[in-house]
KEPABA-863101 format. One record per residue (C-alpha): residue in one letter; x, y, z. Coordinates in nm, 4 decimals, always signed. Layout:
  r        px        py        pz
  A         X         Y         Z
...
END
This chain:
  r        px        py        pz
  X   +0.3032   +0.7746   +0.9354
  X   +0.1495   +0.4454   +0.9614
  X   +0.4535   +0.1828   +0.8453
  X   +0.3522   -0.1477   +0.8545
  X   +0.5468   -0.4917   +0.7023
  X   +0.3502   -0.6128   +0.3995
  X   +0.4042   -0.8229   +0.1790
  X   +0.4266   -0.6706   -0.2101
  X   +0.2955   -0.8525   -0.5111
  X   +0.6616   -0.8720   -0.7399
  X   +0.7550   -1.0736   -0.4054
  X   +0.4940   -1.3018   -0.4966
  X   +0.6092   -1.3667   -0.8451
  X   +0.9274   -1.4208   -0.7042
  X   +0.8189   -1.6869   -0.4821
  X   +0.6850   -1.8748   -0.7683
  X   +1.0608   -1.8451   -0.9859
  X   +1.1925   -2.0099   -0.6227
  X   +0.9201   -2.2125   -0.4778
  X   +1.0232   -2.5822   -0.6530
  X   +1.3557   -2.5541   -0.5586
  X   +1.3647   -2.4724   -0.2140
  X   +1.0431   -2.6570   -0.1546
  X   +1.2477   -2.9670   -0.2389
  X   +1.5630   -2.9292   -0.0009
  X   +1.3815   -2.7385   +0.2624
  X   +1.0797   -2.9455   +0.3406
  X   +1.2224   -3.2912   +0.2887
  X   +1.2088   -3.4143   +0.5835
  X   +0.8431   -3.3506   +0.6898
  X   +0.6777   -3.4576   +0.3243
  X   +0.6506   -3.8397   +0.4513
  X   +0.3339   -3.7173   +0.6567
  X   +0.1726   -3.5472   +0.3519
  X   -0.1525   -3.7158   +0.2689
  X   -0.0585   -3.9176   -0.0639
  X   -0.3714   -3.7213   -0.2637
  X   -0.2365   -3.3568   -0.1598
  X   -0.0420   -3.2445   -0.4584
  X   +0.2467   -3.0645   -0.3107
  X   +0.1931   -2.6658   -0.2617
  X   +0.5419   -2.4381   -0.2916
  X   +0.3812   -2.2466   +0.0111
  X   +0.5757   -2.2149   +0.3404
  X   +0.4582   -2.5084   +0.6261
  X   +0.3568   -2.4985   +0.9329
  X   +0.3476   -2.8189   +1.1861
  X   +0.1702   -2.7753   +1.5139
  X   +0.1828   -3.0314   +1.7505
  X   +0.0021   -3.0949   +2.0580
  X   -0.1282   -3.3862   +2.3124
  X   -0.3904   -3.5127   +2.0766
  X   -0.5885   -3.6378   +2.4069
  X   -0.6588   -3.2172   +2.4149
  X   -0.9150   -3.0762   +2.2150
  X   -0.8975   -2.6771   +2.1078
  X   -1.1218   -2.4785   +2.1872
  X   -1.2019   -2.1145   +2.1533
  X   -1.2213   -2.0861   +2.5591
  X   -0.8930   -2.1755   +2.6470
  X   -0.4823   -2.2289   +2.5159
  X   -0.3790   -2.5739   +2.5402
  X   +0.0195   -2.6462   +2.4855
  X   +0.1958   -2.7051   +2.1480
  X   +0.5071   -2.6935   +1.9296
  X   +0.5319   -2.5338   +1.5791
  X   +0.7576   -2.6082   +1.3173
  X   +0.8071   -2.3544   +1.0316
  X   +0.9149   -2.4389   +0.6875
  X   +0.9818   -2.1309   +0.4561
  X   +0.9183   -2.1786   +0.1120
  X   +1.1465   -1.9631   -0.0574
  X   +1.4482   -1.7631   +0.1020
  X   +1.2767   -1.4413   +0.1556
  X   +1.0439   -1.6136   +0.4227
  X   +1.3366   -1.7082   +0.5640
  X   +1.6439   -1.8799   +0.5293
  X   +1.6018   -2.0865   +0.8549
  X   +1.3702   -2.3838   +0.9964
  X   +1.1962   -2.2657   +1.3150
  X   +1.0975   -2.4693   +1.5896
  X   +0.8837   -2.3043   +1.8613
  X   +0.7183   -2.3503   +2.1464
  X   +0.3873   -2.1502   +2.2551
  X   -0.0028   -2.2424   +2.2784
  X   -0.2908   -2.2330   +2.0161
  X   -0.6673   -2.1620   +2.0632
  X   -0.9956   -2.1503   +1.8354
  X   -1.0751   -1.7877   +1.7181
  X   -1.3326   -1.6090   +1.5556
  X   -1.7013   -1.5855   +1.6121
  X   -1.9201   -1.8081   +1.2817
  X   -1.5917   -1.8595   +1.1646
  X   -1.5389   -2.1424   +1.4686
  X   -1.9097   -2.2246   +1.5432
  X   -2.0515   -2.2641   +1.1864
  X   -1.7597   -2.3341   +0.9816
  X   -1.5315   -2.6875   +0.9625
  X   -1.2265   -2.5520   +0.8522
  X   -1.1240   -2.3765   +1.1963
  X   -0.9630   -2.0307   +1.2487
  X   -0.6705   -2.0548   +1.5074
  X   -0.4771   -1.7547   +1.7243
  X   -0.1282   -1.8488   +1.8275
  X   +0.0844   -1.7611   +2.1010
  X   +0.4630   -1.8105   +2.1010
  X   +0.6211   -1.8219   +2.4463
  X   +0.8787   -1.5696   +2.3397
  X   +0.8417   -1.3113   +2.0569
  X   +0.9145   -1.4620   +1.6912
  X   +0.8629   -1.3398   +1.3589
  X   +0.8104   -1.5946   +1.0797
  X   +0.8317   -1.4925   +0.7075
  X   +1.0834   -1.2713   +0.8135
  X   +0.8651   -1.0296   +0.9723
  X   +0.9111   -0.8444   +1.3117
  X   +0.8869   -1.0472   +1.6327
  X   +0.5516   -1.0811   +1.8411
  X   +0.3882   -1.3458   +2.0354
  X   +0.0592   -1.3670   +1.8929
  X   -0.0816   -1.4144   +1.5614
  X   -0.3374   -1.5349   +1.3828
  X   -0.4465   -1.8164   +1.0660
  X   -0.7214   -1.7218   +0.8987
  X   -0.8958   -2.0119   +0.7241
  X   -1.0843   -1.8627   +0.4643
  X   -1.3286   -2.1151   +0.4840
  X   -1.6589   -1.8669   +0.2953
  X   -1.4242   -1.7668   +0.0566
  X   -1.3682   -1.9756   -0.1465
  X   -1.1194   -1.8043   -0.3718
  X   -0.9299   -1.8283   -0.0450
  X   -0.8260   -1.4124   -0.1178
  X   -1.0515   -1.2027   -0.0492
  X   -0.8508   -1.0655   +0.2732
  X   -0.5878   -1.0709   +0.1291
  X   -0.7067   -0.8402   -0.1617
  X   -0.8570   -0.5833   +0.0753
  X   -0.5973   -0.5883   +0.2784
  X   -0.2927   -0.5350   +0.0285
  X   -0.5534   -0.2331   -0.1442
  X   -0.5798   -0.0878   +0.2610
  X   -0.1843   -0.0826   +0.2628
  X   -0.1478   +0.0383   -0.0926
  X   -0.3725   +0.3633   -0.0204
  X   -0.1580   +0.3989   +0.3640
  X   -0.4631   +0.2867   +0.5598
  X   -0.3642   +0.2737   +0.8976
  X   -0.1491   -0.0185   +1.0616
  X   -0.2619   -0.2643   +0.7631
  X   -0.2124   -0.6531   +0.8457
  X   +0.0668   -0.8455   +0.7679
  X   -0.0072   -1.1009   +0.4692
  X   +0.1305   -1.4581   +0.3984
  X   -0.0389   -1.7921   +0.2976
  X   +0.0655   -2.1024   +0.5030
  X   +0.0116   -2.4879   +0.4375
  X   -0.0948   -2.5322   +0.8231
  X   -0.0647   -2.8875   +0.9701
  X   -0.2427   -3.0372   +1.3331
  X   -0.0536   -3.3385   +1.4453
  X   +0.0938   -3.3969   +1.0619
  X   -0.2834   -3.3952   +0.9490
  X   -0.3147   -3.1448   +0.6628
  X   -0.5863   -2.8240   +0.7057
  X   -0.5164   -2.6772   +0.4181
  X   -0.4408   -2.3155   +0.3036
  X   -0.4450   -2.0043   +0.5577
  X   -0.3528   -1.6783   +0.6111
  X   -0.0910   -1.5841   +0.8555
  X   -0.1375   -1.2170   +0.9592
  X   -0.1335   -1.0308   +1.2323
  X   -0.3299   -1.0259   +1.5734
  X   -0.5305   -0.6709   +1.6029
  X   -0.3628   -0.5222   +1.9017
  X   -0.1882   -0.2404   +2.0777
  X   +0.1842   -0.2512   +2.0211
  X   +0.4785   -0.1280   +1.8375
  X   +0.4440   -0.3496   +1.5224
  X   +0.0384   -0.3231   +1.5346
  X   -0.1248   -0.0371   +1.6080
  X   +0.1519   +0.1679   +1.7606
  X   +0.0071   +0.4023   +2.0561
  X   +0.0730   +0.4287   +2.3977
  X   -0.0802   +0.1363   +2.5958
  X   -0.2459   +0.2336   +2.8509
  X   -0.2427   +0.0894   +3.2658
  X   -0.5315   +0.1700   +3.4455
  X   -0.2728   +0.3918   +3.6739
  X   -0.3122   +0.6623   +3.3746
  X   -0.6160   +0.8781   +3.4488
  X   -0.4612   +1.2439   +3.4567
  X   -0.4333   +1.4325   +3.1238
  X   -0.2663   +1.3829   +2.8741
  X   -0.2216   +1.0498   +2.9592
  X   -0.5895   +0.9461   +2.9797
  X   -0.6563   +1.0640   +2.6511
  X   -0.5166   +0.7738   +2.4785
  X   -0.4462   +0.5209   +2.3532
  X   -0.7705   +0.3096   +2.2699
  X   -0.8229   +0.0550   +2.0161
  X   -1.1949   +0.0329   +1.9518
  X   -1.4282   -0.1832   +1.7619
  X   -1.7448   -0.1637   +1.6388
  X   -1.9188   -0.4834   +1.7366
  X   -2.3096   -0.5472   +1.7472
  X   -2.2244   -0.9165   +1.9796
  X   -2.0364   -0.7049   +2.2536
  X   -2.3010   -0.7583   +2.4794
  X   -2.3044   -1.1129   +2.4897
  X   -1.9449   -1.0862   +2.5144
  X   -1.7044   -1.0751   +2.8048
  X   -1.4659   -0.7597   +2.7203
  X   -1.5447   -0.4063   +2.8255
  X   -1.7882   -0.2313   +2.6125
  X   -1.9943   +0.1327   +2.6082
  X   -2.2733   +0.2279   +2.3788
  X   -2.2389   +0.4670   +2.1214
  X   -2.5594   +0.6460   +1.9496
  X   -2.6237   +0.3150   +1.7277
  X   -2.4355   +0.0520   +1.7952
  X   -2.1960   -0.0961   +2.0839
  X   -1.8166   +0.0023   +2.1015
  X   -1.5977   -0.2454   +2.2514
  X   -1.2806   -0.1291   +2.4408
  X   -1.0288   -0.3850   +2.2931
  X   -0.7192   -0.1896   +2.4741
  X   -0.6827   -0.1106   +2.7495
  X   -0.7995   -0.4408   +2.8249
  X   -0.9385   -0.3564   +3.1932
  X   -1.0119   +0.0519   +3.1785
  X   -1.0195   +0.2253   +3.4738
  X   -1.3583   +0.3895   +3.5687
  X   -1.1799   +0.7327   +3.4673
  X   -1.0595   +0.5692   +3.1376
  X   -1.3908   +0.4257   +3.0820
  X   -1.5792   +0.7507   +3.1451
  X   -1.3214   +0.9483   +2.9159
  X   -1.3517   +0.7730   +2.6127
  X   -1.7280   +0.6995   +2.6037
  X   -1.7363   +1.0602   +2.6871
  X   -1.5961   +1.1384   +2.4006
  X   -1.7365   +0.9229   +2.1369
  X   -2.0882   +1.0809   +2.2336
  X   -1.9389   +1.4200   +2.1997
  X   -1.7711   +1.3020   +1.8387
  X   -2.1045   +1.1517   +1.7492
  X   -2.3271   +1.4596   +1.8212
  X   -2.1217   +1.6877   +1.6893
  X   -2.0900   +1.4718   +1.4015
  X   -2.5466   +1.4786   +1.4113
  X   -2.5385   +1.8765   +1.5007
  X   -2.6406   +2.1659   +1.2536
  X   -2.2537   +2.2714   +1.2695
  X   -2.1063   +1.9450   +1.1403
  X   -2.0067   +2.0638   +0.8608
  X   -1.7931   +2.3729   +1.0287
  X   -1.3927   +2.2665   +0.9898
  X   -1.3166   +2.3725   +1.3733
  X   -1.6658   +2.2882   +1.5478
  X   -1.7920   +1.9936   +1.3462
  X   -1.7302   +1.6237   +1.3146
  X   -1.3977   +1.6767   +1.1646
  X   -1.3057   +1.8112   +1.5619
  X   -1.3351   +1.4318   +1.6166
  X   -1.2749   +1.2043   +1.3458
  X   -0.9557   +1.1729   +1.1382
  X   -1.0865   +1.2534   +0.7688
  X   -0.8176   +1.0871   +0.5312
  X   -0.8654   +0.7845   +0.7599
  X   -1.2197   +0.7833   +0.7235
  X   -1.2213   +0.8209   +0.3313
  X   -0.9550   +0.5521   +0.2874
  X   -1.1729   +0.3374   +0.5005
  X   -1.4941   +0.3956   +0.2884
  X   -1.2967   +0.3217   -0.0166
  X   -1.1823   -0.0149   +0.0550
  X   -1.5170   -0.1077   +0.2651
  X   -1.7529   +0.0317   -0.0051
  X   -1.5669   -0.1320   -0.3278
  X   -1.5911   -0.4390   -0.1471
  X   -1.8939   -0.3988   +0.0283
  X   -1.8039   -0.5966   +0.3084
  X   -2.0987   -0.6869   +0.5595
  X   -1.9551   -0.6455   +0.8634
  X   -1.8254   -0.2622   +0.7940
  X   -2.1627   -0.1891   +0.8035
  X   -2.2437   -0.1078   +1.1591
  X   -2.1753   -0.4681   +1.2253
  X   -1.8570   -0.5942   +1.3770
  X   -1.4836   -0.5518   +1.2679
  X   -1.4856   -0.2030   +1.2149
  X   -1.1483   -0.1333   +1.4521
  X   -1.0780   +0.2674   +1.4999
  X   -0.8478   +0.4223   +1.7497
  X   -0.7146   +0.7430   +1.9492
  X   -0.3969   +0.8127   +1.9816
  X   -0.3040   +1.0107   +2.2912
  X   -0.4273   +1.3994   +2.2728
  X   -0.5771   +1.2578   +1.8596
  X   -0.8579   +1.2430   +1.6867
  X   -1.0853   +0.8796   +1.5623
  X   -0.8682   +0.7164   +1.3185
  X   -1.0483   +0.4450   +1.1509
  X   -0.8173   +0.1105   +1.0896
  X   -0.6705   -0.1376   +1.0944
  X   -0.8836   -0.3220   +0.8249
  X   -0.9721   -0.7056   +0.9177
  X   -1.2360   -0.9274   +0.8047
  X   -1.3623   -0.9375   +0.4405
  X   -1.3690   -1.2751   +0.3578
  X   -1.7914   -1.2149   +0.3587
  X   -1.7014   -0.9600   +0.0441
  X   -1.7219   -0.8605   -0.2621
  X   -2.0739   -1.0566   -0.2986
  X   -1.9916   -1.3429   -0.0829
  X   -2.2914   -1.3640   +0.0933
  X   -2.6157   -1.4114   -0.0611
  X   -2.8544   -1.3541   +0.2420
  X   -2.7431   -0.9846   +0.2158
  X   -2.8947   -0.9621   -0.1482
  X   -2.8154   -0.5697   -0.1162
  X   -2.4179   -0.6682   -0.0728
  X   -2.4283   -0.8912   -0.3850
  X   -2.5413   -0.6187   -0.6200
  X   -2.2001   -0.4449   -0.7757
  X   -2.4493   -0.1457   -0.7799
  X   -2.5592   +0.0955   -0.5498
  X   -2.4133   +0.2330   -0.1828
  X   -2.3643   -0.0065   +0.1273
  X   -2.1335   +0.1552   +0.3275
  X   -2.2584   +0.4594   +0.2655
  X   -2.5539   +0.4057   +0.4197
  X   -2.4056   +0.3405   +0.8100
  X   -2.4794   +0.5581   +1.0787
  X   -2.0987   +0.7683   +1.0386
  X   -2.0599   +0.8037   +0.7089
  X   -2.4157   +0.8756   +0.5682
  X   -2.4182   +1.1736   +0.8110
  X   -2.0689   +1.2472   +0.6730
  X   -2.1652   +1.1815   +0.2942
  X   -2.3854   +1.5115   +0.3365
  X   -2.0872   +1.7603   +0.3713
  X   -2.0279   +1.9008   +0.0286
  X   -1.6186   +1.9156   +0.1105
  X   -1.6360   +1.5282   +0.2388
  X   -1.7425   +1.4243   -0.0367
  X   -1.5482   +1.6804   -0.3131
  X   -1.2609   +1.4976   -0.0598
  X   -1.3158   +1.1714   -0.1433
  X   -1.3826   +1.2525   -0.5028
  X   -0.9860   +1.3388   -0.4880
  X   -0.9064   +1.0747   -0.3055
  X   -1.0638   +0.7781   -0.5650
  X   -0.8960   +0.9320   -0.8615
  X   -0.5595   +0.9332   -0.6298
  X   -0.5760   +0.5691   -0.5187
  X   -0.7026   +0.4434   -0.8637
  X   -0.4365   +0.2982   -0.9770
  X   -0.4444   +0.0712   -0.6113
  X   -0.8026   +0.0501   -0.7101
  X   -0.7555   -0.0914   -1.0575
  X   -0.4535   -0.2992   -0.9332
  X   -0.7317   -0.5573   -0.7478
  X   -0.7777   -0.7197   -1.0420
  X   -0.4609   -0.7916   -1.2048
  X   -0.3806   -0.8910   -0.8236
  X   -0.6628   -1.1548   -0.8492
  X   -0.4827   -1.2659   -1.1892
  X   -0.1223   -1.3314   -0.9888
  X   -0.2638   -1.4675   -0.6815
  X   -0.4789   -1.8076   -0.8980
  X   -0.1663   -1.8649   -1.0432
  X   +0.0108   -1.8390   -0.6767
  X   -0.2287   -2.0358   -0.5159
  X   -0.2698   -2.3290   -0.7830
  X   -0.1365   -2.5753   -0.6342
  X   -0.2333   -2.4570   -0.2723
  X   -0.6393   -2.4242   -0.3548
  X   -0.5844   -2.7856   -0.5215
  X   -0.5037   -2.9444   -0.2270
  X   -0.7278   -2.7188   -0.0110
  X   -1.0217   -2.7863   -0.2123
  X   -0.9705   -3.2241   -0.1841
  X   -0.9887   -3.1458   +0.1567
  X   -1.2736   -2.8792   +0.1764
  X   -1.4669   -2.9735   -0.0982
  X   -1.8207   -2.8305   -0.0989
  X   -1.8222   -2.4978   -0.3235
  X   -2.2313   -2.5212   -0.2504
  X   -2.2116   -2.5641   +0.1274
  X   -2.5384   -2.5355   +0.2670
  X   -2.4445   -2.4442   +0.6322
  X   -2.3450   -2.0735   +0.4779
  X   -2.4892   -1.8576   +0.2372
  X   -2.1779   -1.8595   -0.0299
  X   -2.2583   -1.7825   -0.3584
  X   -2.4131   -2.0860   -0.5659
  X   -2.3585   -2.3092   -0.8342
  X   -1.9563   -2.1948   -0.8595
  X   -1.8497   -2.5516   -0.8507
  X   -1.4337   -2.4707   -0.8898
  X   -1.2015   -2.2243   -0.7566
  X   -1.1182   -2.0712   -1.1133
  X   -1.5670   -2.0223   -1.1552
  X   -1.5041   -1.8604   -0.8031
  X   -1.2588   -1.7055   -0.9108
  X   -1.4642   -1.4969   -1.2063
  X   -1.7051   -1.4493   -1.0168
  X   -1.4862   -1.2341   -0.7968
  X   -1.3552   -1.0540   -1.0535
  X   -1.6914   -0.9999   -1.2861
  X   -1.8245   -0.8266   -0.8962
  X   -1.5261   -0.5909   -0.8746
  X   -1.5058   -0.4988   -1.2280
  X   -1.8576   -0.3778   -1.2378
  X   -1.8210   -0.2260   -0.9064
  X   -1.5279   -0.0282   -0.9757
  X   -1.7189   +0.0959   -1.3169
  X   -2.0568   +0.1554   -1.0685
  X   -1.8310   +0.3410   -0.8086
  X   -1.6367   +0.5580   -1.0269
  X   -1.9157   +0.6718   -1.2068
  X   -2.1236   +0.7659   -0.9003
  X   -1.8354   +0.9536   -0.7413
  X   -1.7001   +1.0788   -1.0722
  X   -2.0763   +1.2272   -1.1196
  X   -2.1824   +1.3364   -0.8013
END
């Protein structure tokens, strides 16, 4: 149901059999810019250029041209050259963090690595992680299991006015459309039924107060409208309307009934793929937090996806002591799913479920294996320019000096939590 473009690991391998040699004829004529300590990375390039007398900023686009070198044929067996805009994105990712998170915007719809054609995407930077795949491990388990609308995946050498940045992720941009999350859009002109019940893309997001999109309140915590981007007072009022309905019946003594209870409302497999992949990782932000995206469909339910932002995973933050434990619930334990965790047939559900996906499951870590030897080179040259494994502005796990102690670290966490979370499931 949900199809999305991703990119599959034996594609990966076969990228590394191909890298060297197309590297070397396809990306001739831009290595005279390289810094002279960079090792070379077989990863596709990207060159933006822009009026270096402009600064980016989050706030606004500014103009620029982009240049796309594939790596390997299967990205692509042609040199692109594009023009569009670029801006600063994220939230600590661009205030705290020097390695900067960008969201491009093509002026006409193009599709690098092959992929479909939009305007906008996004580089991730990766900057907290830094085994530089934490995304993309969550996200390639999400499409493995057929999570909703999962992100595109491909790592980019990115490059601002020839001056390397280092390794990113080029993915999608979380949005309303028929390569992303594929329901009707909405214009505020649709307020009769069954129009006006859908779509919406929602997000859970604790900061969209202080921010300017359109927001409502749910029991606990503030739901952003991310589309329609301007809801009409009738659009507005439906959808708030019925979140509160979902949510109570969800917190009533029926909620357990098939036809009168939560399950009314929410989209179950959804739900239980969601809590997989967000509790095995125990990502901080799933938890009530921000970057938990859900959406109705017209005349649907709540369907929770598409996954986005783990890189603070998989015990990569240790302010949040009770995410760095493999042990124990964290997920779990958020307004939804703790309520939901009580039903005797959610839970037999996602009993099934784990032992269905867990060969995805188990797959993470022989993915971690593939992607160090993918990223070698790549995390080399990253890691001369962003250096500090210990850096004190954010609360990464310490005293992991290298990307292959990072590295174990990773995997050591989602070992034991796999053991931890098959056991408690397995048991319950």
């Amino acid at each position: 149901m949900y199809v999305r473009n991703k990119i599959a690991f034996h594609r990966v391998i076969h990228a590394l059999l191909l890298a060297s040699i197309f590297f070397n004829t396809g990306c001739k004529q831009r290595e005279k810019i390289l810094p002279e300590n960079v090792p070379p990375s077989p990863l596709a390039k990207l060159y933006i250029s822009f009026d270096s007398t402009q600064k980016i900023t989050k706030s606004n686009y500014i103009d620029a041209q982009f240049d796309f070198f594939p790596s390997v044929p299967e990205e692509g067996d042609t040199i692109l050259s594009i023009a569009g805009k670029i801006k600063g994105r994220g939230n600590s990712t661009w205030v705290d963090m020097p390695k900067k998170p960008y969201k491009i915007k093509f002026n006409e719809k193009k599709g690098l690595f092959n992929l479909y054609a939009e305007k906008e995407w996004v580089l991730l930077a990766n900057y907290a992680d830094k085994t530089l795949m934490r995304n993309y491990l969550a996200y390639q388990l999400a499409a493995d299991i057929g999570s909703p609308y999962p992100p595109s995946l491909h790592y980019v050498e990115v490059y601002l006015n020839g001056k390397h940045q280092g390794n990113y992720l080029f993915t999608d941009q979380v949005e309303v459309g028929e390569n992303r999350v594929n329901i009707p859009e909405l214009t505020p002109s649709y307020n009769d039924t069954p129009f006006l019940t859908g779509g919406y893309l929602l997000e859970i997001n604790a900061r969209a107060p202080q921010e300017d999109e359109p927001y409502f309140m749910g029991q606990k915590f503030p739901i952003q409208i991310k589309s329609p981007e301007a809801p009409s007072p009738e659009q507005l009022s439906y959808i708030t309307n019925y979140l509160q309905t979902a949510e109570q019946a969800l917190y009533s003594d029926d909620f357990a009934d098939p036809v009168k209870g939560f399950r009314k409302y929410f989209d179950e497999t959804s739900m239980i793929q969601w809590f997989i992949y967000s509790e095995l990782f125990k990502n901080i932000d799933s938890k009530d937090f921000s970057s938990v995206y859900f959406f109705k469909n017209r005349n649907g339910k709540l369907v929770m996806g598409p996954i986005w932002d783990f890189d603070l995973s998989a015990g990569n933050h240790i302010e949040h002591t009770e995410s760095t434990d493999p042990n124990g619930w964290f997920v779990l334990n958020s307004y939804w799913f703790g309520r939901m965790y009580q039903d005797t047939a959610f839970r037999r559900n996602v009993k099934s479920h784990w032992n269905l996906y867990k060969p995805s499951i188990n797959a993470v870590l022989s993915n971690i294996h593939k992607l160090s030897e993918y990223l070698d080179a790549s995390q080399k040259a990253n890691f001369l320019l962003w250096p500090n494994f210990n850096d004190p502005s954010w609360a990464v796990p310490q005293g992991y000096l290298s990307f292959d102690a990072q590295v174990k670290y990773l995997t050591s966490f989602l070992e034991r939590r796999m053991a931890w979370m098959d056991a408690a499931i397995n048991n319950m």
